[in-house]
C-alpha positions as CSV (number, residue, x, y, z in Angstrom):
1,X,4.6,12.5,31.0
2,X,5.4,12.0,27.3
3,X,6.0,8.6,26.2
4,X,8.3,7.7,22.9
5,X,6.7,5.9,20.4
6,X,8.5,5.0,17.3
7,X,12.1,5.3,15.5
8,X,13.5,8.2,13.2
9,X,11.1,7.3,10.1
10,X,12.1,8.5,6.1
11,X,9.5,7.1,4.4
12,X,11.4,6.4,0.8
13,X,9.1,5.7,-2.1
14,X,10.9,5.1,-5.5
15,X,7.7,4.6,-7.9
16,X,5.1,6.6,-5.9
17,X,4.4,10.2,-7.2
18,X,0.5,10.9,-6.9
19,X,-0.9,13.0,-10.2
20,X,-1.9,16.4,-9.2
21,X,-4.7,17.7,-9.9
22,X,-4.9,19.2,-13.7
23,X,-4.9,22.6,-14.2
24,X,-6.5,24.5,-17.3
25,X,-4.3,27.8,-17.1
26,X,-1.1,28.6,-15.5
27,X,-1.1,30.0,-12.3
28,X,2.2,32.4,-11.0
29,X,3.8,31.0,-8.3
30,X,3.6,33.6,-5.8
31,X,2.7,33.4,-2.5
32,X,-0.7,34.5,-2.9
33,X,-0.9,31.6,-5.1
34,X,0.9,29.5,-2.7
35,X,-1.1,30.2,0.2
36,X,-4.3,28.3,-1.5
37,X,-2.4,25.5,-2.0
38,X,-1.1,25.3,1.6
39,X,-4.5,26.0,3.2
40,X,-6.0,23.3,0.4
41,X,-3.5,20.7,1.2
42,X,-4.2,21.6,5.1
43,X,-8.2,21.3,5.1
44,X,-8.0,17.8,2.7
45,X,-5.1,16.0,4.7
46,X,-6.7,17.8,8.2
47,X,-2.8,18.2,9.0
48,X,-2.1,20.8,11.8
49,X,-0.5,22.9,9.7
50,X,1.2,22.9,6.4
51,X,4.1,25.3,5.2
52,X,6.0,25.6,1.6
53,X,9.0,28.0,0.3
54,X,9.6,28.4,-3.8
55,X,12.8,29.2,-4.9
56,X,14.3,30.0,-8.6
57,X,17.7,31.4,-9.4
58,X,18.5,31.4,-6.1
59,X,15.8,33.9,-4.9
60,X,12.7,32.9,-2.6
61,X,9.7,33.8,-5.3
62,X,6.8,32.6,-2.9
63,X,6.3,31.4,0.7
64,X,3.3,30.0,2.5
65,X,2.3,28.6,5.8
66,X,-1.6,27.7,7.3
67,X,-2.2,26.3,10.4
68,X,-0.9,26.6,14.0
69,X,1.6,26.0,16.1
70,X,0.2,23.2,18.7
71,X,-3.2,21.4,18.8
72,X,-5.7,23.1,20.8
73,X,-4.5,26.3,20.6
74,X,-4.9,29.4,18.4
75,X,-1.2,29.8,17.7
76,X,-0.9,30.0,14.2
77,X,2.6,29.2,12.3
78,X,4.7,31.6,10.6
79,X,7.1,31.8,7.8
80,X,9.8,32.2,10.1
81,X,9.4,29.2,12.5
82,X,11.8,26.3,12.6
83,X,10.6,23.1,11.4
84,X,12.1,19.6,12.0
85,X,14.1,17.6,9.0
86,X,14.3,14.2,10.4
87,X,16.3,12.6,7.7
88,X,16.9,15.5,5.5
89,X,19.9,15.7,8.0
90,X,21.4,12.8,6.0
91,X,22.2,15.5,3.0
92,X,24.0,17.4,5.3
93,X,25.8,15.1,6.9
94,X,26.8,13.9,3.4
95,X,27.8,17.1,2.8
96,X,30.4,18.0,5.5
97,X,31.8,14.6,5.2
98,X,32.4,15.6,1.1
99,X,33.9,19.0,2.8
100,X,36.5,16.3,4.9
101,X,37.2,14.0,1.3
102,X,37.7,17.5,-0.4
103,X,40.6,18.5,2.4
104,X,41.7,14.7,2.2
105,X,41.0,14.1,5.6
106,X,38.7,11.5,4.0
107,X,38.6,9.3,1.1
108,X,35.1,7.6,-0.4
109,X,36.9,4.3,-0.6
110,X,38.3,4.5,2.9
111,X,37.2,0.7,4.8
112,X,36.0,1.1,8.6
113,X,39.6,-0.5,9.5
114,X,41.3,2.3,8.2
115,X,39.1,5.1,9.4
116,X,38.9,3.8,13.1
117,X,42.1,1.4,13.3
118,X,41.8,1.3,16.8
119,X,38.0,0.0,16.8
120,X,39.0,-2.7,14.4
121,X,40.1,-4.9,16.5
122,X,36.7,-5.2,18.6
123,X,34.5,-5.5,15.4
124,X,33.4,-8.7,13.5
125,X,35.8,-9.3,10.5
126,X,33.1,-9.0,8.3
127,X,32.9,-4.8,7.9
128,X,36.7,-4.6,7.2
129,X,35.4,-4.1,3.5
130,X,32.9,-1.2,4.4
131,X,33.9,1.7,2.9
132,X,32.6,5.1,3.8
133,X,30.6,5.0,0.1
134,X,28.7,1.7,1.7
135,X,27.6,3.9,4.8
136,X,26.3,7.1,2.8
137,X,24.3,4.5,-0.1
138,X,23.1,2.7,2.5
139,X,24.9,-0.3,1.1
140,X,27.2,-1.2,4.3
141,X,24.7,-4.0,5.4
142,X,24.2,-2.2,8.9
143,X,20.6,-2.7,10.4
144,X,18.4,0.1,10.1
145,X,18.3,1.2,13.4
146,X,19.4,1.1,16.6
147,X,18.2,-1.2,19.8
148,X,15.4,0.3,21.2
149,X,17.0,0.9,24.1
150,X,18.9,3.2,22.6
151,X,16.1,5.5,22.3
152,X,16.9,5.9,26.0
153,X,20.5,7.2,25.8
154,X,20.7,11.1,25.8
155,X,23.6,12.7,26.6
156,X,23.4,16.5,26.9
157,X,27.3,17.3,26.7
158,X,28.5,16.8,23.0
159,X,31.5,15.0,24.0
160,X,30.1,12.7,26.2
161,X,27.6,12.1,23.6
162,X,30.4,11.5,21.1
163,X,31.5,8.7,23.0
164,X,28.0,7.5,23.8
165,X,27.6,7.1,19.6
166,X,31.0,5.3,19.8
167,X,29.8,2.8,22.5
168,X,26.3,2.3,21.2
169,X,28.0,1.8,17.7
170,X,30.6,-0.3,18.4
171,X,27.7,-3.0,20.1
172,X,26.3,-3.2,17.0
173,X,29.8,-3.9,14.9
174,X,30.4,-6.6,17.3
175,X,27.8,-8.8,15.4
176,X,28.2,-9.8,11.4
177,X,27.0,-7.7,8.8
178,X,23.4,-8.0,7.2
179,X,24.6,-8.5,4.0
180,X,28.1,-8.1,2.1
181,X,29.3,-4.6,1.4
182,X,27.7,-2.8,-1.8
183,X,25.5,-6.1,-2.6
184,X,22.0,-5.0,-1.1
185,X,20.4,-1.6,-0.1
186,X,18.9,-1.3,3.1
187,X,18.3,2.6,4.5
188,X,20.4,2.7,8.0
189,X,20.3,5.2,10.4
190,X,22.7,3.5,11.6
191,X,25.1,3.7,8.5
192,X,24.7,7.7,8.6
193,X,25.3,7.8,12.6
194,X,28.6,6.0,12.0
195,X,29.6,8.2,9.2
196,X,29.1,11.2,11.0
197,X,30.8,9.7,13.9
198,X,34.0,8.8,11.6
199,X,33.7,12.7,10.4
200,X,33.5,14.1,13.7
201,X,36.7,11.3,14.9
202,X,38.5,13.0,11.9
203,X,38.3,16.1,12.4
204,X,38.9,16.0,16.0
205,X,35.8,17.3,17.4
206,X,31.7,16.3,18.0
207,X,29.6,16.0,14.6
208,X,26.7,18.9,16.1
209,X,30.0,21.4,16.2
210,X,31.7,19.9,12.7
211,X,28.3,20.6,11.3
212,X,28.1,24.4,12.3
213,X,31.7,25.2,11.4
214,X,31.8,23.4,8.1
215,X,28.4,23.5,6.8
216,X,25.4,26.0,8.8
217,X,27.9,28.9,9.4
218,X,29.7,28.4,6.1
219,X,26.0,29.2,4.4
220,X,24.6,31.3,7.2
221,X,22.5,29.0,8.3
222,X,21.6,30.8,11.5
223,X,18.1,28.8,12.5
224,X,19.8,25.6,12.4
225,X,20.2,23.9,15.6
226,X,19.7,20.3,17.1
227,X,16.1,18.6,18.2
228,X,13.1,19.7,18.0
229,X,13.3,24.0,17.7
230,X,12.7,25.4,20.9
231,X,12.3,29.2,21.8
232,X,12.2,31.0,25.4
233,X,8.5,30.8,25.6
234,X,6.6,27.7,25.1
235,X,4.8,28.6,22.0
236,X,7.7,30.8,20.4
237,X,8.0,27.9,17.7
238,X,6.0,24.9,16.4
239,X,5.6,21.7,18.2
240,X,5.6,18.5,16.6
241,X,2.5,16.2,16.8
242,X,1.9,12.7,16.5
243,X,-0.7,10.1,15.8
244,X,-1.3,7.1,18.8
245,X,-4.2,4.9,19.2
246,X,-5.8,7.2,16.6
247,X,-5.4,10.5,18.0
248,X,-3.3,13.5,17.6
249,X,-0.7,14.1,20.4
250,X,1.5,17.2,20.8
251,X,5.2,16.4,21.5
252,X,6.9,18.4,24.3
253,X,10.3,19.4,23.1
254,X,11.2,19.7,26.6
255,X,10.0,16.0,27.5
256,X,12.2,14.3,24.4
257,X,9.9,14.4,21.3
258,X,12.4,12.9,18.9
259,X,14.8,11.0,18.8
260,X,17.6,10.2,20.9
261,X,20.6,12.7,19.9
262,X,22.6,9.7,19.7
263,X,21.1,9.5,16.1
264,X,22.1,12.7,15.4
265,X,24.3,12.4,11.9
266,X,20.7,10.5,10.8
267,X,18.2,13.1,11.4
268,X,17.9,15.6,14.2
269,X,18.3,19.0,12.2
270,X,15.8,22.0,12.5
271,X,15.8,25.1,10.6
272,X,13.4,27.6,9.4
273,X,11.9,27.0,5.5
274,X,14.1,29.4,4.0
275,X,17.8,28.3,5.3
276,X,16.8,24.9,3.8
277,X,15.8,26.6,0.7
278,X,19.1,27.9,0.8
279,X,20.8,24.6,1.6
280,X,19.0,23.1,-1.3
281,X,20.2,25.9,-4.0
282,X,23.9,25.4,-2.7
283,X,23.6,22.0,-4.1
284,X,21.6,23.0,-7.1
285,X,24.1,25.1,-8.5
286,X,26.4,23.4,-7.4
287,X,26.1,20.9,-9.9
288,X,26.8,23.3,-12.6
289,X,29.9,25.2,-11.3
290,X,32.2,25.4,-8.2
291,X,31.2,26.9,-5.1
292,X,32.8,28.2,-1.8
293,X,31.3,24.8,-0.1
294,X,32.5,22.0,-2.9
295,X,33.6,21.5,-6.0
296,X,31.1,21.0,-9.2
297,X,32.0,17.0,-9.6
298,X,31.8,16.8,-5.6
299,X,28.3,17.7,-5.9
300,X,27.5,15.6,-8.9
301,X,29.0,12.6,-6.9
302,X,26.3,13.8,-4.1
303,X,23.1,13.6,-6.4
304,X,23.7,10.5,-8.3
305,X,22.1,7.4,-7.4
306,X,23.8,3.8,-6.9
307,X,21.5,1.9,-5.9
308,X,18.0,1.8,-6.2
309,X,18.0,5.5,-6.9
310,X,19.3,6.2,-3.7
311,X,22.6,8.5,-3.6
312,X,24.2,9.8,-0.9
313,X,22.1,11.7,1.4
314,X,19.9,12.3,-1.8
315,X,17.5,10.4,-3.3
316,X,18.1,10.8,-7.7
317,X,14.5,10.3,-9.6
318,X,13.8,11.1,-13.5
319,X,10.4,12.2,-14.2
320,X,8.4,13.4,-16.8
321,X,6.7,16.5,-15.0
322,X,10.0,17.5,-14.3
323,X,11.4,17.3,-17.9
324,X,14.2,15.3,-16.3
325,X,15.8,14.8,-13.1
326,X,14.5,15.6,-9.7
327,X,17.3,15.3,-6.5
328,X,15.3,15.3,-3.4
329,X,15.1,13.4,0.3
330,X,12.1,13.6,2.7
331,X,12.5,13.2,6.9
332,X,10.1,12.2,9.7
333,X,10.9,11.4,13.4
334,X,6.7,10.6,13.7
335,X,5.6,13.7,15.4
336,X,7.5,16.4,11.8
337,X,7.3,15.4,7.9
338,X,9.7,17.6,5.5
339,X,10.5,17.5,2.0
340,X,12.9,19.1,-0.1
341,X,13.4,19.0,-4.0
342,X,15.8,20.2,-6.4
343,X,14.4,20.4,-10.2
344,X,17.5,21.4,-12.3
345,X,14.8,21.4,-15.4
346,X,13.6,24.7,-13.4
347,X,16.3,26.0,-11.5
348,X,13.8,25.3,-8.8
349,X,13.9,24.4,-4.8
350,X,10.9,23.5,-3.5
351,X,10.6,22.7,0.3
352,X,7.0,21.7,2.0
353,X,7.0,20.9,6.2
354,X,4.5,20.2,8.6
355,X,4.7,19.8,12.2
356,X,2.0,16.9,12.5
357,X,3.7,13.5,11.6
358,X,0.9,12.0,9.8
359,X,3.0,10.7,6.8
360,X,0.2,8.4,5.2
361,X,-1.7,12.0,4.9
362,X,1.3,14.3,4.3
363,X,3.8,12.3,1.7
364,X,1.4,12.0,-1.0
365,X,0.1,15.2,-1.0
366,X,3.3,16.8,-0.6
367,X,5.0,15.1,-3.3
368,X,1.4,16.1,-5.5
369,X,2.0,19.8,-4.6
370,X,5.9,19.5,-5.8
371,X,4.6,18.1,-8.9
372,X,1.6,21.2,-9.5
373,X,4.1,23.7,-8.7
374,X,6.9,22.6,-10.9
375,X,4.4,22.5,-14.0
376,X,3.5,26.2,-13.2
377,X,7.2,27.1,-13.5
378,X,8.6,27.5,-17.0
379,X,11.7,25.9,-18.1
380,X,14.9,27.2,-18.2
């Protein structure tokens, strides 16, 4: 029987970007090229497997993936399977809430006492000042996460679990904030699960089905889904894998490898490499003109960072490799790592997954394989 180890993990670095490895010519980035780098990063990290998507101008220019499937097997990965985003979900659910503030359904200044006037009452005095800004900067003073407990909550019907997020929430409201609104950052999967809750409340309906009408069919997202990706046969996708007492374990998507849904809004996304490639260059261009999903400033709003470089749902760096700014966020729930990054510099999206949730192995060298294939990209 599987047994849950750990909380929904982004590992957030602000100063740590390893130096890749120098290179004497140029390479092109195709996926010829890509493929040595994702079997190179695979054999040095010894990660199951290792997958990465270029894109520029809005057009996939090279796609890779090496290694398989599940441990002990011969299964090997495809550029089509469905990998977990863990937090990268945080971008989204930033997103659909901007969607709600664009409709004035909400407002970013909107306090918790105005968004869910009839919780108020039941809540320590102390978050009347939270606005929904606080929750998606991770400024609100909310803990991180949940009780462990919670991990145990998993309701299958969406509405039920709607109201199982309201109840598990609310316990936590009951006690006084961390710290005062907008004074301190502290990352909350908590903030993001009530945000997505306060979405879902206003628009009458459960976040996982506000997220496929306003953002994954919107963008034609079709892989997205909930979980970890599952398919009719065992094997048909990926499984995650994580690391106990030193060894490698493959999660059963069947037997609750990941989170509980309850901290859905936070991180439970999956998709295949190429719909968050797509995500990624709706927000990239984004910045520079209106599109059918938000408006150009929306965006812009989106990518820039408050506090300690963190935005919403985005995380804002400048960096000399990049010639400038780099928008990114990474997500693990322990047994998946993913990373997505945006490099206006080079019109670029670069994503990178893996379905073994070794972070100490996989963040540095995925942020080190951003790095080499943003300097073999020319500027705009």
């Amino acid at each position: 029987m599987f047994r849950w180890i750990g909380f929904l993990c982004v590992v957030w670095i602000v100063n740590l970007a390893p130096t890749p490895k120098s290179s004497a010519h140029a390479q092109v980035v195709d996926s010829a090229w890509l493929k040595e780098q994702t079997d190179g990063l695979a054999k040095e990290t010894r990660l199951l497997s290792a997958g990465a998507t270029v894109m520029t101008n809005g057009e996939v220019i090279a796609t890779a993936v090496s290694g398989r499937r599940k441990m002990n097997t011969s299964v090997l990965v495809t550029a089509d399977d469905q990998w977990h985003l863990g937090s990268i979900t945080k971008s989204m659910t930033a997103t659909v809430i901007a969607r709600l503030v664009e409709k004035q359904q909400l407002s970013w200044d909107s306090t918790l006492s105005e968004m869910l006037p009839k919780e108020a009452a039941a809540w320590h005095d102390g978050w009347n000042q939270v606005t929904l800004m606080h929750l998606l900067t991770h400024t609100s003073g909310l803990p991180a996460n949940f009780p462990a407990e919670t991990q145990l909550v998993r309701p299958v019907d969406l509405k039920e679990r709607h109201e199982a997020r309201r109840t598990q929430l609310m316990t936590l409201l009951a006690d006084a904030p961390g710290s005062s609104a907008g004074s301190t950052m502290l990352y909350s999967n908590v903030g993001y699960t009530l945000a997505g809750f306060i979405a879902a409340e206003k628009a009458g309906t459960t976040w996982e089905e506000l997220m496929q009408r306003e953002l994954f069919e919107p963008l034609k997202l079709s892989s997205a889904g909930f979980g970890p990706p599952r398919g009719k046969e065992p094997l048909d996708q990926p499984w995650g894998h994580q690391r106990s007492l030193g060894m490698r374990i493959a999660g059963d998507p069947d037997q609750g490898a990941d989170n509980t849904p309850i901290m859905g809004p936070a991180g439970t996304v999956h998709m295949t490499m190429h719909d968050l490639a797509r995500f990624g260059w709706e927000h990239l261009r984004g910045e520079r003109e209106d599109t059918a999903l938000l408006k150009a400033e929306t965006f812009r709003k989106l990518h820039t960072g408050v506090k300690d470089d963190y935005a919403c749902g985005w995380v804002e760096w400048d960096r000399d490799w990049a010639d400038g700014r780099v928008i990114w966020h990474n997500g693990s729930n322990t047994f998946w790592y993913t990373l997505v990054a945006l490099v206006p510099s080079r019109n670029a999206v670069i994503v990178i997954v893996t379905n073994d949730g070794n972070i100490e192995k996989a963040q540095p060298a995925f942020f080190e394989l951003t790095e080499t294939i943003i300097k073999q990209i020319p500027k705009n």
